[in-house]
C-alpha positions as CSV (number, residue, x, y, z in Angstrom):
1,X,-63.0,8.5,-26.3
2,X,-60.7,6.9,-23.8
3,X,-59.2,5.3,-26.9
4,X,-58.4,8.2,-28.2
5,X,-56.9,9.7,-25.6
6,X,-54.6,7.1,-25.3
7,X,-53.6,7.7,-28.9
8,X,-53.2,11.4,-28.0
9,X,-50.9,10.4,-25.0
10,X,-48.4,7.9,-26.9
11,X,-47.9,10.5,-29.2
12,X,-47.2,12.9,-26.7
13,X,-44.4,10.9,-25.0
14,X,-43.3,9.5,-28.4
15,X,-42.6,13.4,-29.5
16,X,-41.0,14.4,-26.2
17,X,-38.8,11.4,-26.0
18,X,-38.0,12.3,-30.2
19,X,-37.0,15.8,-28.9
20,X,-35.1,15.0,-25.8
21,X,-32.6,12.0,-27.3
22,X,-31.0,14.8,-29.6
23,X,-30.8,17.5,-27.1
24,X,-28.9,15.2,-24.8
25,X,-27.1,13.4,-27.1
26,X,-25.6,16.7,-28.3
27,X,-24.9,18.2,-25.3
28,X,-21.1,17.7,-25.3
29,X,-21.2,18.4,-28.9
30,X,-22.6,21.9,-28.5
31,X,-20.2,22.8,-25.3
32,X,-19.1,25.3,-24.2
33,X,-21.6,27.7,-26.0
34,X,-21.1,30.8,-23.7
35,X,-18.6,32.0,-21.2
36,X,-16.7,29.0,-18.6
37,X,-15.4,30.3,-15.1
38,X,-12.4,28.3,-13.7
39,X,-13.1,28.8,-9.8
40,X,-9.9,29.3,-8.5
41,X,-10.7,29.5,-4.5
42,X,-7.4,30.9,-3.4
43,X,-6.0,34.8,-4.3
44,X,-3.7,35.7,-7.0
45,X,-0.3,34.3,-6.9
46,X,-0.8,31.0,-5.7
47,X,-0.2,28.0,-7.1
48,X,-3.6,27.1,-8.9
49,X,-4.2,31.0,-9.6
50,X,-1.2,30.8,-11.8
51,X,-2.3,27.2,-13.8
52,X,-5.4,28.9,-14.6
53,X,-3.7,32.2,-16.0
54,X,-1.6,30.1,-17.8
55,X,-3.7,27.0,-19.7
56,X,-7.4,29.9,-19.6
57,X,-6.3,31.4,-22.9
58,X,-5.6,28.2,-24.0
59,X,-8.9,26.6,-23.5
60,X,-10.6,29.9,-24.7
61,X,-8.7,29.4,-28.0
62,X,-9.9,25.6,-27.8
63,X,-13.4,26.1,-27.4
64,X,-13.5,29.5,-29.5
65,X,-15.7,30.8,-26.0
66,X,-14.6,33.2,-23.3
67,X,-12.3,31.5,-20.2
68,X,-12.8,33.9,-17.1
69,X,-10.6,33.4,-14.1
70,X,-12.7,33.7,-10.8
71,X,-10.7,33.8,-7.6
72,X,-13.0,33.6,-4.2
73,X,-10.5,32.9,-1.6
74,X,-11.0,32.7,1.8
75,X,-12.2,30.1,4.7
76,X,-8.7,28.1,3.3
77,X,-10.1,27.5,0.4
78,X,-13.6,26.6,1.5
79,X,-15.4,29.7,-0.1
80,X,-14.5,29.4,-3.6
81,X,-15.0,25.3,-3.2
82,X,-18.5,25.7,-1.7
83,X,-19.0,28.4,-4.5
84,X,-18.4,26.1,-7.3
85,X,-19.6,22.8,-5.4
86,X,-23.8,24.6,-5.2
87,X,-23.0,26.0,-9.2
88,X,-25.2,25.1,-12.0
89,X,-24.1,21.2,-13.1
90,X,-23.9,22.7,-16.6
91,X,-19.8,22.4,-17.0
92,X,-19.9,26.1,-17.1
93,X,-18.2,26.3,-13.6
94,X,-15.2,24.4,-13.0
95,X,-13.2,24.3,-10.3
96,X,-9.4,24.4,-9.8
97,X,-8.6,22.8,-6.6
98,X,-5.8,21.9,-4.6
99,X,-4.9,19.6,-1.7
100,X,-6.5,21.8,0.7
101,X,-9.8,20.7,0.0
102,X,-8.7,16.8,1.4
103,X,-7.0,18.5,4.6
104,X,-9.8,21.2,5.6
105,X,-12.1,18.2,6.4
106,X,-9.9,17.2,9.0
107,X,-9.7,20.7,10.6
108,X,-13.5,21.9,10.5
109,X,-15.8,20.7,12.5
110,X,-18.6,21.7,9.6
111,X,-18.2,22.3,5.9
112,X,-21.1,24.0,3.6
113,X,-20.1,21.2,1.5
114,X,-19.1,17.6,1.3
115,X,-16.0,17.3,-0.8
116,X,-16.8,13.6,-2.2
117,X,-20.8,14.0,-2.6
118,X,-21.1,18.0,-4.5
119,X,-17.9,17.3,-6.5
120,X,-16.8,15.3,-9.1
121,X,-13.5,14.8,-10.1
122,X,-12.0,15.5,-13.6
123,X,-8.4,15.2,-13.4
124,X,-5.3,15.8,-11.7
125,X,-3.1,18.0,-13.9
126,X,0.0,18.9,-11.7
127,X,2.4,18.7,-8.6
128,X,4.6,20.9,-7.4
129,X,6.6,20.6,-3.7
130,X,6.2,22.5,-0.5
131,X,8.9,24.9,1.0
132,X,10.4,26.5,4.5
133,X,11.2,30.0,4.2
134,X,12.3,32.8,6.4
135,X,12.7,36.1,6.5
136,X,16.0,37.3,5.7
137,X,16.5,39.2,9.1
138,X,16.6,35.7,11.0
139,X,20.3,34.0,12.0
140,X,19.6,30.6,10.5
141,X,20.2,29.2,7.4
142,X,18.6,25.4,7.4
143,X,16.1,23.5,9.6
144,X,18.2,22.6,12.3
145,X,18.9,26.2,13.6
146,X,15.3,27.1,12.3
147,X,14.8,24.8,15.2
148,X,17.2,25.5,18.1
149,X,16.4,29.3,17.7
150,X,12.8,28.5,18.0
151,X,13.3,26.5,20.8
152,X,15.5,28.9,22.4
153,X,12.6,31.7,22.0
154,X,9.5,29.4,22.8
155,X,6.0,31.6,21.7
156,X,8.1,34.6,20.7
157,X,8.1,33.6,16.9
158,X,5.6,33.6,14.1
159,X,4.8,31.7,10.9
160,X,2.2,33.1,8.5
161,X,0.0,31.0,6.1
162,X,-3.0,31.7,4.0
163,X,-5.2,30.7,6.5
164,X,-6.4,27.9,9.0
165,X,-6.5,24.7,7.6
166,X,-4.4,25.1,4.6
167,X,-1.3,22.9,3.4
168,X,0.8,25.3,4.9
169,X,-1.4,25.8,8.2
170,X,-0.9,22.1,8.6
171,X,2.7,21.3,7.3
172,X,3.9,23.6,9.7
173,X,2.4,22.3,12.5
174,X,3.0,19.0,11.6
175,X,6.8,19.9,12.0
176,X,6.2,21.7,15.4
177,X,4.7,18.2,16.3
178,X,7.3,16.2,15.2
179,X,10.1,18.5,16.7
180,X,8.2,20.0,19.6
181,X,9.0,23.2,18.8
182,X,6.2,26.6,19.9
183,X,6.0,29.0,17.4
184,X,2.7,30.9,16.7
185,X,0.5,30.6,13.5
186,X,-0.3,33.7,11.9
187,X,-3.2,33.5,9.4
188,X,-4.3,35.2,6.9
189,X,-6.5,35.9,4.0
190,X,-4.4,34.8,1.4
191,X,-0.8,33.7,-0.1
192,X,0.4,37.1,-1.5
193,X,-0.1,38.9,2.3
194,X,1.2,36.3,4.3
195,X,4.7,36.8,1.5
196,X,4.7,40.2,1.2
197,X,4.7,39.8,5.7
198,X,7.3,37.2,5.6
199,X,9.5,39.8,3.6
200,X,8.7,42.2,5.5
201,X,9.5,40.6,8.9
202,X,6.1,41.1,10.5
203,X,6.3,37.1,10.3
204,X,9.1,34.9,10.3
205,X,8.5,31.7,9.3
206,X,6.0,30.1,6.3
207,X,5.5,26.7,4.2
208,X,4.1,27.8,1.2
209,X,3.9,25.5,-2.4
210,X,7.8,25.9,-3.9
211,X,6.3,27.5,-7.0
212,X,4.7,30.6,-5.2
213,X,8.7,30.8,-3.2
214,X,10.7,30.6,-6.0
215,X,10.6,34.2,-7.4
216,X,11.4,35.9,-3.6
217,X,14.0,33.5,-3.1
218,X,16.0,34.5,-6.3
219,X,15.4,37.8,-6.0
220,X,17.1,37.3,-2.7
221,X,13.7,38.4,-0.6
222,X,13.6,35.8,1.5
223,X,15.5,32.9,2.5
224,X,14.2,29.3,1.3
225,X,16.0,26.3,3.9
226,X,14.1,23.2,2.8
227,X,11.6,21.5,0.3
228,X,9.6,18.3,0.5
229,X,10.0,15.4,-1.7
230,X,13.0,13.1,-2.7
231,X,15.1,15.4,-4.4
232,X,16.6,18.7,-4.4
233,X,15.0,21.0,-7.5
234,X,16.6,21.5,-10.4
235,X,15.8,25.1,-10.1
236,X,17.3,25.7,-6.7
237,X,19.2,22.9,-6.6
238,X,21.2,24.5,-3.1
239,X,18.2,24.4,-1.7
240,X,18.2,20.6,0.6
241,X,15.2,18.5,1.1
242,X,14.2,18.0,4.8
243,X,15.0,14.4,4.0
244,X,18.5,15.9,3.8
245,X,18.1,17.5,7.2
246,X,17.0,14.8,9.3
247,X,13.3,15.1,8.9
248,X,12.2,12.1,6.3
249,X,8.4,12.3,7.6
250,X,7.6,15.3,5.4
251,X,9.4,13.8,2.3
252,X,5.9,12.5,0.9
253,X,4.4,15.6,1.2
254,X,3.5,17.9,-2.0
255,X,0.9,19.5,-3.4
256,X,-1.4,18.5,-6.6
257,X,-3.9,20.8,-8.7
258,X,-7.0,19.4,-9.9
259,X,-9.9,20.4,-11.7
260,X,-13.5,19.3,-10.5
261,X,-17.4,19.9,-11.7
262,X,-20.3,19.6,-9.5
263,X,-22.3,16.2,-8.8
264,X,-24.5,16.2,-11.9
265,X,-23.0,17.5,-14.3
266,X,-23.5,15.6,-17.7
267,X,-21.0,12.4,-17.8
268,X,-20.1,13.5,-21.6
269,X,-19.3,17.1,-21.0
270,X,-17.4,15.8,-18.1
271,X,-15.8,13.8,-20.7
272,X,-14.8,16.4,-23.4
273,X,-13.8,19.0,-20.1
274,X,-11.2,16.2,-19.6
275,X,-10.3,15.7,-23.2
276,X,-9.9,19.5,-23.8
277,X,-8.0,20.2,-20.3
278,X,-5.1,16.7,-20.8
279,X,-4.5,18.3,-24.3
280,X,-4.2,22.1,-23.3
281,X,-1.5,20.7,-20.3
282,X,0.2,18.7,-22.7
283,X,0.8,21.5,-25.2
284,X,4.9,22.0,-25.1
285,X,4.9,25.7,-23.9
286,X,2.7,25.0,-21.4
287,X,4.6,22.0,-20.2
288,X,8.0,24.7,-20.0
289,X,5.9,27.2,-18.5
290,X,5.1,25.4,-15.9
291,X,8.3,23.9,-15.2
292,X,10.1,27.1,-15.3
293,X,7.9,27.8,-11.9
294,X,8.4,24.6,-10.2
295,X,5.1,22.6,-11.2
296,X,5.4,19.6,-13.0
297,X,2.4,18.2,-15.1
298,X,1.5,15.1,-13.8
299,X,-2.1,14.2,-15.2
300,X,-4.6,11.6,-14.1
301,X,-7.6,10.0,-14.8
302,X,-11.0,11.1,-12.9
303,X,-11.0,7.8,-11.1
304,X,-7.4,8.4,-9.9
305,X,-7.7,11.8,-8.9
306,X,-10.8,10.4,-6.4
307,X,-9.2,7.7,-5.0
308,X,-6.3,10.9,-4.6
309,X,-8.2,12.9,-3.0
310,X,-10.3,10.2,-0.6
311,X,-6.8,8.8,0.7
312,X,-5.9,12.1,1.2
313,X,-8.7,13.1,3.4
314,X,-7.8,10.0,5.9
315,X,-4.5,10.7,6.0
316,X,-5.2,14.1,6.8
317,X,-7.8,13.6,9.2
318,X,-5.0,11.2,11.1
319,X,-2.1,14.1,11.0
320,X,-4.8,16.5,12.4
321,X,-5.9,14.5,15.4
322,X,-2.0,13.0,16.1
323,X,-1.2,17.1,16.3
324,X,-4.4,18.1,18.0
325,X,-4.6,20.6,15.2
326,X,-7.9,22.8,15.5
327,X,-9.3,25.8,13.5
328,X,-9.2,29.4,15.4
């Protein structure tokens, strides 16, 4: 009897190991299979919003499934992030991220997730630059008088951002830092209210990503005085760099979109999610779309993109406490 038994149990596990190998084997081969949700955790009109709009359809037409666009914004970012951080690790829920998610770290005391353990990275798949704007009712037209009018007027002006925490929470107060300037941060929920505000007047002052500028500043909305990096863009080329201006410390700064899973996720869908999303951004009309709005594709590998975002998250972490920058 026991000998039997053990016959029964060997063929048991012999049958369920049979059955298993294919199934996982395949896994890759038979995704996507239903409808994928990019996780975009910021509101329509910012910068990784508008990479998913454009390369969705692309990967819809790729995969021959259904490409949904989900935007959760809020918390700078955090809610979407945490959203598709606790998702099934099915490659069914990606996420678009930006540099946020290495800078809100620094400025939180808690997250509901931990960006290095509940996310794995994919790929980085573009840069852009960050911008100063103002509204077009203020007397200045570059950093400098930015400056001496804010110094002249300590606490009586405002800058808007998306929120606490967020690339242009902390660019902004990086500058005050560097130029001891007091000008009050005005948060809100999003990029599109903090813009239609800084047109508006209601708020004077914002950094936002050049992309998300660029169509208010040639419609002549809003005045744009400065952009990060090393050179001027080709697509407001009157437009100096704060390198130009005196200010070389926020020439390295600029902001990268990435796409990550969550910690489990199979290593071969993983895989094919990076195969499928390099191709899609190196398609030519893609490439021009992009470039048209001010992001440049600049892909990585996943290993890359870590060691990105983990060098990020210290030199965040350093800006935040050399500031004394805290969440309200």
């Amino acid at each position: 009897m026991p000998k039997r038994i053990f016959q029964l149990f060997c063929a048991i596990a012999f049958c369920a190991v049979s059955c298993s190998t294919p199934f996982a084997q395949s896994s890759a081969a038979n995704y996507p299979n239903k409808v994928v949700t990019l996780v975009v955790p910021f509101t329509s009109g910012s910068g990784s919003d508008t990479i998913s709009r454009i390369i969705s359809p692309k990967l819809s037409d790729r995969w021959k499934q259904p490409v949904i666009v989900d935007n959760r914004a809020g918390a700078s970012g955090n809610i979407g992030t945490d959203h598709a951080a606790k998702a099934a690790p099915d490659g069914y829920t990606i996420l678009m991220a930006i540099d946020t998610m290495t800078m809100t770290p620094a400025v939180y005391k808690t997250l509901p997730f931990d960006p290095i353990k509940d996310l794995e990275p994919i790929a980085r798949l573009a840069t852009s630059s960050y911008a100063l704007a103002v509204t077009n009712t203020l007397p200045v037209k570059d950093v400098n008088s930015l400056l001496a009018l804010i110094k002249s007027k300590p606490g009586q002006l405002n800058y808007g951002s998306p929120g606490n925490g967020t690339p242009h929470h902390l660019s902004m107060e990086l500058l005050k830092s560097l130029k001891g300037v007091d000008i009050v941060h005005v948060p809100y929920k999003g990029i599109a209210g903090a813009t239609t505000d800084l047109i508006g007047g209601q708020v004077q002052v914002m950094f936002a990503t050049f992309n998300s500028l660029i169509p208010f500043a040639k419609a002549g909305k809003l005045k744009m005085i400065a952009v990060t990096g090393a050179k001027r863009s080709e697509l407001m080329p009157d437009v100096p760099t704060f390198t130009e201006q005196g200010i070389p410390e926020l020439e390295n700064l600029y902001p990268w979109y990435g796409v990550l899973v969550p910690t489990g996720t199979p290593k071969d869908i993983q895989t094919k999610i990076f195969n499928d999303y390099t191709a899609v951004m190196k398609l030519p009309e893609v490439e021009k779309q992009l470039n048209d709005l001010g992001i440049q594709v600049r892909l990585s590998t996943s290993e890359q993109l870590k060691d990105i975002i983990q060098s990020d998250i210290a030199r965040w972490k350093k800006v935040v406490k050399d500031a004394n920058i805290q969440a309200n």
